[in-house]
TIMIKE-829089 format. One record per residue (C-alpha): residue in three letters; x, y, z. Coordinates in steps of 0.5 Angstrom, whole numbers, plus 500, padded with zeros to 3 digits. Layout:
<sites>
ALAXYZ...
</sites>
This chain:
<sites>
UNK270789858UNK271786865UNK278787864UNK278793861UNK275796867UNK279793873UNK286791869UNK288799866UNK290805869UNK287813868UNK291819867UNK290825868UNK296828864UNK302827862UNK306827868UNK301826873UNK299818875UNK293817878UNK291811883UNK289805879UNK282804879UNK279799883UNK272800885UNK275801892UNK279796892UNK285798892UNK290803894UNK295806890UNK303808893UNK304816893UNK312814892UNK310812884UNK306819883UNK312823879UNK316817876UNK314814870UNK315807868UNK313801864UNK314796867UNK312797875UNK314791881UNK309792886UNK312788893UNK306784897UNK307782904UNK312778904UNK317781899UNK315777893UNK315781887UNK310780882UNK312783875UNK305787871UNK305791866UNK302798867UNK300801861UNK296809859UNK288809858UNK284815857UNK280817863UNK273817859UNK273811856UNK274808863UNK267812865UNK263809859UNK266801862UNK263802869UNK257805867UNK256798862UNK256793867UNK253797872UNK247797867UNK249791865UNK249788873UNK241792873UNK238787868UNK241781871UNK237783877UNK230786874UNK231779870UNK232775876UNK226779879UNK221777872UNK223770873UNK221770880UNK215773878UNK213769873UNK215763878UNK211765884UNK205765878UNK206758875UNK207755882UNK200759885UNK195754883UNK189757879UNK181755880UNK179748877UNK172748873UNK170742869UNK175735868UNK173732861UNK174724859UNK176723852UNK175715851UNK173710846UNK166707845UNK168699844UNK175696846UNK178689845UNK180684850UNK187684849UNK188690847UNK192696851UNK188703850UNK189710852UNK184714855UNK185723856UNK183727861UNK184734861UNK182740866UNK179746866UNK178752868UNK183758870UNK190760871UNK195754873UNK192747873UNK198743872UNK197740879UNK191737878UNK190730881UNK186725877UNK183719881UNK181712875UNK177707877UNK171703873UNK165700876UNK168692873UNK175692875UNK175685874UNK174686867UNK178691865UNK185693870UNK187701869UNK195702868UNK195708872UNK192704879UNK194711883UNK193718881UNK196721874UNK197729875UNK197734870UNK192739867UNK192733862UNK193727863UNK193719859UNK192713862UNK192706860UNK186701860UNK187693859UNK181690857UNK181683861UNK175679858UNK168681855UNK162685858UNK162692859UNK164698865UNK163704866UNK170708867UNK169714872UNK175719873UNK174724879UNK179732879UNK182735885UNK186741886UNK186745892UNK180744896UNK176743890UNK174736889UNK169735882UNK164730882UNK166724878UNK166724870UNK164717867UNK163713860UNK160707858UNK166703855UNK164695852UNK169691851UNK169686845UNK173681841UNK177681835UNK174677829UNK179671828UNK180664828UNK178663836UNK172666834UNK169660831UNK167653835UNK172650830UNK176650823UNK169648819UNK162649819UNK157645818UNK149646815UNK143641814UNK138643808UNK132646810UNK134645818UNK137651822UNK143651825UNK145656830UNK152661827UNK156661833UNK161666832UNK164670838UNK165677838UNK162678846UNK157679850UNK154686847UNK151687840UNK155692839UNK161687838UNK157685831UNK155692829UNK161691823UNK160683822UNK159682815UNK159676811UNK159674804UNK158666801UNK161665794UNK155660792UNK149663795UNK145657792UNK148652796UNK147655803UNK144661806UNK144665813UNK137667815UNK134672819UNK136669827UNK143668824UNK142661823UNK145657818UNK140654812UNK142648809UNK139650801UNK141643796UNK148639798UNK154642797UNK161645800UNK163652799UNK166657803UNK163663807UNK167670808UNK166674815UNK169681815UNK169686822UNK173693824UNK178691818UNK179682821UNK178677814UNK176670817UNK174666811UNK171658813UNK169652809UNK161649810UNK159644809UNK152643807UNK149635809UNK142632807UNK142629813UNK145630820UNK149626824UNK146627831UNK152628837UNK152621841UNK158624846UNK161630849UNK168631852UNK172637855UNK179636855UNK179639863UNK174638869UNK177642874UNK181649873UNK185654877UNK186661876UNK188667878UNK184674877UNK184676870UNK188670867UNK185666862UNK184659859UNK182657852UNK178649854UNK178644848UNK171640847UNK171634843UNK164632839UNK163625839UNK162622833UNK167627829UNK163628823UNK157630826UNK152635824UNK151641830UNK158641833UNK155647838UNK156647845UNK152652850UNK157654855UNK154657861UNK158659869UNK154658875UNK157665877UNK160671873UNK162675879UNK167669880UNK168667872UNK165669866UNK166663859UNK165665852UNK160661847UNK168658844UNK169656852UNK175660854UNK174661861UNK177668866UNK177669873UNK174676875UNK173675882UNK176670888UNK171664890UNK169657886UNK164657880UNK161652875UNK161652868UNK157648864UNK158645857UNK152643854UNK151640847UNK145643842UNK144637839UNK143632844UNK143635850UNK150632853UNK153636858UNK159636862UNK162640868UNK168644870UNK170646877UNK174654877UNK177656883UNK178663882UNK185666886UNK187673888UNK193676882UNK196677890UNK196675897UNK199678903UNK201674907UNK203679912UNK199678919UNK201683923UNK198688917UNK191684915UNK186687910UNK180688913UNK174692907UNK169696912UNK166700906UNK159698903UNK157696896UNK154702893UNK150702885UNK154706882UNK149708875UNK142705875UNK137706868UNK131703867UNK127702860UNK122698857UNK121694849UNK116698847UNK117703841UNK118708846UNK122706851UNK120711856UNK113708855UNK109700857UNK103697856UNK101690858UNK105686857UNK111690856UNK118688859UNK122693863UNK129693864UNK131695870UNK140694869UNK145697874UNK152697877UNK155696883UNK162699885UNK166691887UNK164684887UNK158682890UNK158675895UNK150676895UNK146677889UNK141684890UNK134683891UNK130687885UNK122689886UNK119692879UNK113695880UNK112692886UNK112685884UNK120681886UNK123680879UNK129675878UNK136678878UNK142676873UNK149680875UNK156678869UNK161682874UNK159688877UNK154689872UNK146686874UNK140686870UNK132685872UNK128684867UNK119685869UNK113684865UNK106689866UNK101686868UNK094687871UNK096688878UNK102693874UNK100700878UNK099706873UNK103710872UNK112712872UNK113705875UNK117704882UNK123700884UNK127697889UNK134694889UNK136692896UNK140686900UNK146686896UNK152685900UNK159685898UNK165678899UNK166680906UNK158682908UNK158689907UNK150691906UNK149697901UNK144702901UNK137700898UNK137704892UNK129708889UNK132712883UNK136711876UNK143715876UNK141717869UNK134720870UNK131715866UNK123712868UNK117708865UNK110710865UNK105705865UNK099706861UNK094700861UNK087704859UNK086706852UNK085713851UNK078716851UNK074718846UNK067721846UNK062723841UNK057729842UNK052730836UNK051738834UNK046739828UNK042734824UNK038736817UNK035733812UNK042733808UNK048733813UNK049732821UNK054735825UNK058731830UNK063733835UNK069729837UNK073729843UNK080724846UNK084725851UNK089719855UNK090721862UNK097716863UNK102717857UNK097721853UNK095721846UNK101721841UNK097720834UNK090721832UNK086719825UNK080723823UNK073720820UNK076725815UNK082721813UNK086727816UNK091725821UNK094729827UNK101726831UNK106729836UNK113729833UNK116729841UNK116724845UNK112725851UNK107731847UNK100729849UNK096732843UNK089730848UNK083735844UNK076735840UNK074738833UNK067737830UNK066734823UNK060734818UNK057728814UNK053728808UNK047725809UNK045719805UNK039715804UNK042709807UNK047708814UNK054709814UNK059709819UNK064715821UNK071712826UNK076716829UNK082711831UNK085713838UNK093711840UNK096712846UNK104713847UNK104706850UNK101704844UNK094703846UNK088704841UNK081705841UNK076706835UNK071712836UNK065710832UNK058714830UNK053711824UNK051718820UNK044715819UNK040714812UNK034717809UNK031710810UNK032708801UNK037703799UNK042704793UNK047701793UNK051698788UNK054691787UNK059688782UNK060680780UNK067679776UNK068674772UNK074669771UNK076663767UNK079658768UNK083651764UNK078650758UNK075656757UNK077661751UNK073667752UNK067669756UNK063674754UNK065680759UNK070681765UNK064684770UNK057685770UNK054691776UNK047692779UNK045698782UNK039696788UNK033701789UNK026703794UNK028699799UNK030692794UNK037691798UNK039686792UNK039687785UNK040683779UNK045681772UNK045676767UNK051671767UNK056672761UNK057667755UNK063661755UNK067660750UNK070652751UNK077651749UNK078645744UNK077638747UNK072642753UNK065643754UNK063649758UNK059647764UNK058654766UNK059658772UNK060658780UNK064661786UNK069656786UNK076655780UNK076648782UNK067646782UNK066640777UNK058643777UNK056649776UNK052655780UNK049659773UNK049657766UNK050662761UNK044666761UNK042665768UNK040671772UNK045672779UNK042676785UNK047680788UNK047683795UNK054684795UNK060684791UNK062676788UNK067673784UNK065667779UNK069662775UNK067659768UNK068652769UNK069646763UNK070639763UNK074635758UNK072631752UNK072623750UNK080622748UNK083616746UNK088613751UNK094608751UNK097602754UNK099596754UNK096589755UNK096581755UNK093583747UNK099584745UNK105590742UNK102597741UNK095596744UNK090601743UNK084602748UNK078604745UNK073606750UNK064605748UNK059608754UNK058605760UNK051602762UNK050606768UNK042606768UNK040612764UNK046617764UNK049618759UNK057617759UNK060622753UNK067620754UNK073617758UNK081618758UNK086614760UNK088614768UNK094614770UNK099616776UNK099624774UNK091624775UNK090619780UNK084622784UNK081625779UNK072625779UNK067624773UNK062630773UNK056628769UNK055621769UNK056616775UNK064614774UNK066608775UNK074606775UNK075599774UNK080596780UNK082590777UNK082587770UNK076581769UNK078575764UNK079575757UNK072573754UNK071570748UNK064573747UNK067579744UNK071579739UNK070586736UNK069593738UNK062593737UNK060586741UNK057589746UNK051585747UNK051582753UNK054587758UNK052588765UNK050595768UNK056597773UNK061594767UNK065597762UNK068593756UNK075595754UNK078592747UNK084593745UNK086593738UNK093588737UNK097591730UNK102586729UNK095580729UNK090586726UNK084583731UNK080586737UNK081583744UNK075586749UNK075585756UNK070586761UNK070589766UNK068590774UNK067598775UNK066599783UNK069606785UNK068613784UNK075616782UNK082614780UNK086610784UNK092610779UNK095604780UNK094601774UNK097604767UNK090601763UNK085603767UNK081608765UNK075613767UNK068613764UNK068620765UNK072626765
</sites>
């Protein structure tokens, strides 16, 4: 097209040429006006001939082509101007609103994770600046230490040991600054090998041993842990996370967490082996901030049974070590860590010197940190079932974060009282108690004197960041009673209950009816009226009263009597050994007139073979009884009696100097009137066992042989307090008797012979 425009020539006839066309550029030559030519040479300045071709071309056509590229020339420049347009919108920034954080709940130690922040609002919000930073960032480092721009942006977090953090990200654009957005972030361990105090475990029987298993420092890391033991007959994990040894044996336990499988052989012992030795494979140790170091203890002996070991640091603000030893530095200073046997009590200490990552060494360009500590969240909450809400003897929990590493633990008041304090890096925790002198009421704090490494002093802090309070309630509610009416057949009686502290949470009426609020916080304080049926004898009506802090109160109203008793009691009736049948289960008796007691008659017993009933008494176990079949039993209350039986006579065996299969054959004893129906053989199984209808004798020792008894019907000279025992000898068919000194009441069960008069 260019070239058709500025490279042909217009004619206007057959004979006439016309200038070439131009655009105003050129000039054409008068002298060519009447010669036609094909080929033309055209002088320029010097005299250098130049040769083009001159050809024919309609003129209309040549008008058409310049309106072309104008048009053509006219949208380049309507485009160019669009673009600028679109241009100077997109580099006007828009109005920034809100800053949204996209972060996960739980990360793990060793694991790099990205955390979104997008932007919102109107118009262009492409510019905006992110700031990161986190409340702990000696446990966690954030990739980005800078600012990240863009209406979205990522970056990375490096989880640097266990705890928890709270990461902020604060929005600018223009002269719009938003307040920080934050998220509560725990950073745990993965399930693996390291997570266990060695290759094998170890249990006792019925001797609890602590499961050591580190995951961190929250129990949230344990939320997905699970386990599952091949043989459960052999050991078992209680409720406290202990290993219980059940019978000896080995078998192999497997654990599970957020897709980890780690499985371990245990080993279950008898007895334990106590630790006699501990030894640590290193007492002092160098590190610099974020770096870590896996220390290796040594139980001595090597078999013993609780291989646990406590580790404990003198100051986490400066270390922190895992229940598996493995020390990293967070902040710069000197700590100690203990190790500490469970068994035992042995214990060996570890110097850490903690260092900067970097120093500078640059004098003319000292760093001097002039800006104050600050808590940076503050929550408060107690162990009540409503953690808003505590009575006495409760605990509150007062935990709060610091913005850096602190060189000087704060000073903690909970309800006025000086609480201890305990930091793990920038987060610190107290923990109070309600008692007596706890004033009513949303409970107060005060966390002041906290000073950072280099002196700074933060403010004295009064309010929790979140919001969050306790109410202290000690004082039962209230509850009052106002009679109304009262007829010979029915009172009428107005109840009242109310809490001035917490508030009344849940109500249970005399009628068994209950009333409660279902959101927290609702007092549900008021009054209703009942009627009660007059009866001829006194009976109580009781409202139970709690408290949202779980404070209770009986309100108690006797309806009273006509004055006439009747009441109605019932005696149950049971068997015990011996016994095969009872005349019936339960036998009442209603009282009547002012009689408060009533009578009935004590039931038939039906003995088992080889037994004779004895009758009935209020214990399963009595050798005598209260009542005998056909007894009156005067009731003033419901009771439960137990049919009781002694066994008969039996033959016992033994062996004895008379020879091979002796027989023991048993005659009565002369104990001064009673008379003796029986005996049976003692022996180690009924040791202790007492005669219930005679004076019962057992013989502790065997007396000499006598020649005065030759047979089992020669019993003439027996003494009072002995006993003569024959035993019949098959292999020689003859009697031997023996007397014998009876001098206790009970068998002893030392001997296989001796035997019990009475049974």
């Amino acid at each position: 097209m260019f070239n058709d425009m500025f490279g042909k020539k217009k004619k206007k006839n057959e004979d006439d040429y016309n200038e070439y066309e131009d655009d105003g550029n050129f000039s054409y030559n008068e002298d060519l006006k009447t010669n036609e030519f094909n080929d033309a040479t055209i002088e320029y300045g010097d005299g250098e001939e130049i040769e083009e071709e001159v050809f024919d071309d309609n003129p209309t056509e040549i008008n058409k082509n310049k309106l072309l590229f104008y048009a053509l020339i006219g949208f380049l420049i309507l485009l160019l101007l669009i673009v600028l347009l679109i241009r100077g919108c997109v580099l006007t920034n828009g109005t920034l609103k809100e800053v949204k954080l996209t972060a996960p709940d739980i990360i793990y130690v060793g694991e790099t994770e990205k955390v979104t922040v997008k932007a919102s609002g109107s118009g262009n919000l492409k510019n905006t600046i992110y700031k990161f930073d986190t409340s702990n960032n000696s446990i966690v480092e954030v990739k980005a230490k800078g600012y990240v721009k863009g209406k979205t942006a990522t970056n990375e977090l490096i989880p640097i040991t266990t705890g928890r953090f709270i990461l902020e990200v604060s929005g600018q654009l223009d002269d719009v600054k938003l307040p920080s957005v934050e998220k509560e972030i725990i950073i745990c361990r993965r399930l693996s090998n390291e997570s266990f105090n060695g290759d094998e475990l170890t249990a006792v029987i019925d001797k609890p041993i602590r499961l050591n298993v580190d995951l961190g420092d929250d129990i949230e890391c344990f939320n997905d842990l699970n386990y599952s033991i091949a043989d459960e007959s052999i050991v078992t994990i209680d409720n406290n996370g202990n290993l219980v040894g059940l019978k000896k044996g080995t078998t192999t336990i497997t654990f599970t967490s957020d897709g980890e499988k780690i499985t371990k052989t245990i080993n279950v012992a008898t007895d334990s082996v106590a630790v006699k030795g501990l030894k640590v494979n290193k007492t002092k140790l160098v590190l610099t901030v974020g770096s870590s170091e896996q220390l290796q203890a040594t139980i001595d002996p090597s078999n013993a049974t609780n291989k646990n070991i406590k580790w404990q640091t003198s100051n986490s603000g400066v270390a922190t070590v895992s229940n598996t030893g493995k020390i990293t530095g967070v902040g710069r200073g000197k700590a100690i860590v203990k190790a500490t046997t469970e068994d035992g009590d042995y214990s060996v200490l570890i110097d850490v010197t903690v260092n900067n990552k970097s120093i500078s060494t640059n004098p003319s360009n000292p760093s001097k940190d002039s800006t104050a500590p600050k808590v940076t969240s503050a929550k408060i909450y107690s162990n009540n079932q409503y953690s808003g809400y505590a009575k006495k003897g409760d605990k509150i929990t007062l935990e709060f974060v610091v913005s850096e590493q602190l060189g000087t633990k704060p000073s903690v008041k909970i309800g006025g009282n000086t609480t201890a304090v305990t930091c793990t890096g920038q987060t610190c925790k107290a923990v109070g108690t309600v008692v007596n002198t706890t004033p009513e009421g949303e409970v107060s704090f005060l966390i002041s004197s906290y000073k950072d490494k280099t002196g700074n002093t933060g403010a004295e802090i009064t309010k929790t960041t979140d919001g969050s309070k306790v109410i202290v309630d000690k004082i039962q509610p209230r509850c009052s009673i106002t009679p109304l009416t009262n007829t010979a057949t029915s009172q009428s009686v107005k109840f009242t209950w109310s809490d001035d502290n917490s508030g009344v949470r849940y109500v249970l009426k005399p009628d068994d009816t209950t009333k409660s609020s279902s959101v927290v916080g609702t007092k549900i304080d008021g009054n209703q009226t009942f009627s009660f049926a007059v009866k001829s004898y006194d009976y109580v009506k009781k409202m139970t009263i709690t408290d949202w802090a779980g404070n209770s109160i009986n309100c108690s109203h006797t309806i009273t009597g006509t004055g006439s008793v009747s009441q109605t009691f019932t005696a149950t009736f049971k068997t015990t050994t011996g016994i095969s049948n009872i005349g019936t289960t339960s036998l009442s008796c209603t009282t009547s007139g002012t009689n408060k007691s009533c009578t009935v008659i004590a039931p038939s017993i039906t003995a088992s073979t080889g037994y004779t009933a004895l009758g009935w008494s209020t214990s399963a176990s009595a050798t005598t009884a209260s009542y005998k079949a056909g007894d009156s039993i005067t009731l003033s209350s419901d009771i439960t009696l137990y049919a009781i039986a002694k066994k008969n006579s039996s033959i016992g065996g033994g062996s004895s100097g008379g020879g091979s299969n002796p027989i023991v054959i048993g005659g009565d004893d002369d104990d001064g009137g009673s008379s003796c129906t029986g005996r049976v053989t003692c022996s180690a199984t009924d040791a202790g066992a007492v005669c219930s209808s005679c004076y019962s004798y057992t013989c502790t020792s065997w007396g000499p042989w006598s020649s005065d008894y030759d047979q089992a019907g020669d019993i003439s000279s027996k003494t009072e307090d002995e006993e003569v025992i024959c035993i019949y000898n098959v292999k020689y068919d003859f009697y031997r008797c023996q007397r014998r000194s009876c001098q206790t009441k009970k068998c002893t069960g030392g001997y296989y012979n001796c035997t019990c008069p009475c049974s």
